[in-house]
LUMMARKOL-580973 format. One record per residue: z, y, x negated of N, C-alpha, C in turn; residue in three letters. Coordinates in steps of 0.2 Angstrom, whole numbers. Example, Ala and Ser with C-alpha at 12.3 -4.5 7.8 and 13.67 -1.06 7.14 Angstrom:
<kolkols>
[[39 -28 -66] [39 -22 -62] [39 -16 -66] "ala"]
[[35 -11 -64] [36 -5 -68] [39 0 -64] "ser"]
</kolkols>
This chain:
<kolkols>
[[-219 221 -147] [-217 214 -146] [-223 210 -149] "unk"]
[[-222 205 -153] [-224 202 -156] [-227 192 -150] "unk"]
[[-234 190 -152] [-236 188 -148] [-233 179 -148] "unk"]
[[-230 179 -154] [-225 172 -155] [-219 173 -148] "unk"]
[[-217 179 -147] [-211 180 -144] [-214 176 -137] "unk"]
[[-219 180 -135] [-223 180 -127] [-223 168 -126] "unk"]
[[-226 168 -131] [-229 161 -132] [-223 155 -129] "unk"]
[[-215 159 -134] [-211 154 -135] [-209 158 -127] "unk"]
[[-207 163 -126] [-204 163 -119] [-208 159 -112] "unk"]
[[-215 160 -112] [-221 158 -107] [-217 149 -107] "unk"]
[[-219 148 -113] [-217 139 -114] [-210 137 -109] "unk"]
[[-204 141 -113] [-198 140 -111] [-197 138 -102] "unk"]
[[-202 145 -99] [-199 146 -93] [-206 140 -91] "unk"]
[[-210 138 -92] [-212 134 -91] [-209 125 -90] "unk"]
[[-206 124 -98] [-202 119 -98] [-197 118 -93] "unk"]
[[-194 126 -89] [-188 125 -85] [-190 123 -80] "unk"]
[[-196 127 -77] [-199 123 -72] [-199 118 -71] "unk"]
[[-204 114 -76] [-205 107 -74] [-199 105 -74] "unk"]
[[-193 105 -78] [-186 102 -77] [-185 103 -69] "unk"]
[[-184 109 -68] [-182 110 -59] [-185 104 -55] "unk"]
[[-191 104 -55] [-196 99 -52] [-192 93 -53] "unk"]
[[-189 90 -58] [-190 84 -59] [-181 82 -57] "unk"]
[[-177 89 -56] [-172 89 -53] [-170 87 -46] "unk"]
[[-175 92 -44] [-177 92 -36] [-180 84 -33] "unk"]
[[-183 86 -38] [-189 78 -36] [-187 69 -34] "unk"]
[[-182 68 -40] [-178 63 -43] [-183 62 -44] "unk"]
[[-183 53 -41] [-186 49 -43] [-195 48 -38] "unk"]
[[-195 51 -35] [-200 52 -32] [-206 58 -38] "unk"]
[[-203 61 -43] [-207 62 -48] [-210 58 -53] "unk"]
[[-207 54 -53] [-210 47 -58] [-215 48 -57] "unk"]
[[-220 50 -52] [-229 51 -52] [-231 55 -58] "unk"]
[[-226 60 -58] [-228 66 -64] [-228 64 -71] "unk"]
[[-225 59 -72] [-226 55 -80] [-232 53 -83] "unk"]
[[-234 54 -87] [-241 51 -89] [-241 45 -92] "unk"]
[[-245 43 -88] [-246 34 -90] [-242 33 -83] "unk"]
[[-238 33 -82] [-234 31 -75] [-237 28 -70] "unk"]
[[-242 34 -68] [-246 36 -62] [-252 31 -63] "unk"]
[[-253 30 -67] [-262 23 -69] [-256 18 -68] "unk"]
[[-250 16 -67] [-250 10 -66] [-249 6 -59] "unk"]
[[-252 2 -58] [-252 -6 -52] [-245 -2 -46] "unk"]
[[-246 0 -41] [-240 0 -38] [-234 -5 -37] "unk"]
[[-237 -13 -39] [-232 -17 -40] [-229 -17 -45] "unk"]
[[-233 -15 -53] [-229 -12 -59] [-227 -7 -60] "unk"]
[[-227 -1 -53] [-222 3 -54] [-214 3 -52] "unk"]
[[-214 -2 -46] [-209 -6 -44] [-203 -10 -47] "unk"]
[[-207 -11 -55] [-201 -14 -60] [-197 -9 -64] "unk"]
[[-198 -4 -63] [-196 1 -67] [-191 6 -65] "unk"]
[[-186 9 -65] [-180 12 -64] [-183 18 -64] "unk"]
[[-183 21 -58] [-188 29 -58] [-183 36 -58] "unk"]
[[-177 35 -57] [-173 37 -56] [-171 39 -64] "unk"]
[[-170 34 -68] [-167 36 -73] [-174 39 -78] "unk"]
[[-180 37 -77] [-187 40 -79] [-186 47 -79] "unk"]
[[-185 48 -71] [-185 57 -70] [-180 61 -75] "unk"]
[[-174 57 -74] [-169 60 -76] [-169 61 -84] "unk"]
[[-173 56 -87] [-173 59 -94] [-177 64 -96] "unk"]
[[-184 63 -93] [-191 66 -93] [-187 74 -91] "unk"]
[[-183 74 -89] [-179 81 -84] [-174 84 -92] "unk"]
[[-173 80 -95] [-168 82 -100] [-173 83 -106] "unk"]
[[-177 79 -106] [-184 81 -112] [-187 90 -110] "unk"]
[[-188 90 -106] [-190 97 -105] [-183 104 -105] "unk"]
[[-178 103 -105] [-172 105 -106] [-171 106 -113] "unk"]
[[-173 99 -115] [-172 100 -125] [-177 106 -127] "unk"]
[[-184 104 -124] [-190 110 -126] [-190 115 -122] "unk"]
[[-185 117 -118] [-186 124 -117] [-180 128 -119] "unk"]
[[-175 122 -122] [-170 127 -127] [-172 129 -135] "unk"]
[[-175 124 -135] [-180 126 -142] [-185 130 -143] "unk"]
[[-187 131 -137] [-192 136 -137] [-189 144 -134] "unk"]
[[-183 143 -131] [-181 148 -128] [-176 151 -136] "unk"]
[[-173 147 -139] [-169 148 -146] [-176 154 -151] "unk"]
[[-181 149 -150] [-189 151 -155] [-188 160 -152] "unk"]
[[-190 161 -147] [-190 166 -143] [-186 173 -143] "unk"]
[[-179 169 -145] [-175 175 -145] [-174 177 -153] "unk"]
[[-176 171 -160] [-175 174 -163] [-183 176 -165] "unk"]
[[-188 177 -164] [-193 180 -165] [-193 185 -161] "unk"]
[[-189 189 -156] [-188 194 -155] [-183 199 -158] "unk"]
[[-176 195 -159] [-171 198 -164] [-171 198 -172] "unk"]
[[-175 195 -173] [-174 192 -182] [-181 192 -185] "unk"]
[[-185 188 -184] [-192 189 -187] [-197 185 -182] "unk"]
[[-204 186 -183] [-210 183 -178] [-210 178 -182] "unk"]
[[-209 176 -187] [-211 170 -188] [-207 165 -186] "unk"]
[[-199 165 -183] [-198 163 -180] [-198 160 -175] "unk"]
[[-204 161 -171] [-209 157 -164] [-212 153 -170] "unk"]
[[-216 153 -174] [-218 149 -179] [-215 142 -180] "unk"]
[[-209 144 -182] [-204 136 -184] [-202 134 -178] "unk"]
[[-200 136 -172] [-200 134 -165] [-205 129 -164] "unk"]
[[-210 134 -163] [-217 128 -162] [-216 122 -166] "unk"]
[[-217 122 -173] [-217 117 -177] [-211 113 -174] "unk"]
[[-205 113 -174] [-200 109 -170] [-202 105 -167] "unk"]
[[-203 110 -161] [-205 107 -152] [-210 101 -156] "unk"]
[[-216 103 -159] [-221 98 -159] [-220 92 -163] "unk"]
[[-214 94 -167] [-211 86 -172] [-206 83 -165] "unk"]
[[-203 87 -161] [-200 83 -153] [-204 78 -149] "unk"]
[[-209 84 -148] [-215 82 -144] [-217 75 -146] "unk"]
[[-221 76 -151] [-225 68 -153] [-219 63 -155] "unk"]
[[-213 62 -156] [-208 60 -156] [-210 54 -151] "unk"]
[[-208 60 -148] [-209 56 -141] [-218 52 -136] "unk"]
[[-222 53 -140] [-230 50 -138] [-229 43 -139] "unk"]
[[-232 39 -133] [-231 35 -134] [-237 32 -133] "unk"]
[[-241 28 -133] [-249 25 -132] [-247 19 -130] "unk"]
[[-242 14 -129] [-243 8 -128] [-238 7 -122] "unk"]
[[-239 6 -118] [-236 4 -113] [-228 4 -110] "unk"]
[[-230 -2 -114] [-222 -5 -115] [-216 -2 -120] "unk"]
[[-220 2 -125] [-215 7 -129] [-211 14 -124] "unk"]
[[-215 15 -121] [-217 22 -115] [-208 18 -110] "unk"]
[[-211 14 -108] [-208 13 -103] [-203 6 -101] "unk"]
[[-203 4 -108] [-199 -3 -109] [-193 -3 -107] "unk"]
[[-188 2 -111] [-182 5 -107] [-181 5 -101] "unk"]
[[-184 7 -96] [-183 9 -88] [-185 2 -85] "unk"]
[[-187 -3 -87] [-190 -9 -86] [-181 -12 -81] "unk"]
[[-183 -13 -75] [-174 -16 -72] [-173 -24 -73] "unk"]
[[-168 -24 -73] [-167 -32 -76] [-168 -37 -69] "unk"]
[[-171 -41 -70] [-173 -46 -65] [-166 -48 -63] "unk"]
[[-163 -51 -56] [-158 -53 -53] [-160 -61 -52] "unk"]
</kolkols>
């Protein structure tokens, strides 16, 4: 068994994890986001935590089929297939990085009434 394989399975069953959590959790997992949790209790209140969860829940479903794909064909085909997995995952990954605030979480912002 080659160590790509281990790396990309370890990840996978990871990422389902946290997906379960954020399953189980709903919107009460919103603490789990980063950047989330540093903000104002009254500015967490503007923002849709439900639908927060629910994507954050489907980002790790995307990285653990990606990772779980890496896996199986580094086991079946060649190790350097964990390789191009990783590489994906981390073009997914930073995708999705966000440093500013308002880019992170402008989307789930709820509409004033």
């Amino acid at each position: 068994m080659n160590k790509g394989f281990f790396v990309c399975i370890v990840s996978c069953l990871l990422c389902l994890l946290s997906a379960l959590i954020f399953t189980v959790l709903g919107g009460k997992a919103a603490m789990l986001i980063s950047g989330f949790n540093t903000l104002s209790k009254e500015q967490r209140e503007l923002y849709d935590k439900e639908k927060m969860c629910r994507d954050q829940r489907n980002i790790f479903l995307i990285w653990s089929v990606i990772l779980g794909i890496g896996a199986a064909l580094s086991y079946f085909v060649s190790k350097y297939a964990a390789a191009a997995a990783i590489i994906v995952w981390l073009v997914v990954f930073f995708k999705d990085v966000h440093l500013d605030e308002e880019k992170a979480f402008g989307k789930y912002r709820l509409k004033s009434k």
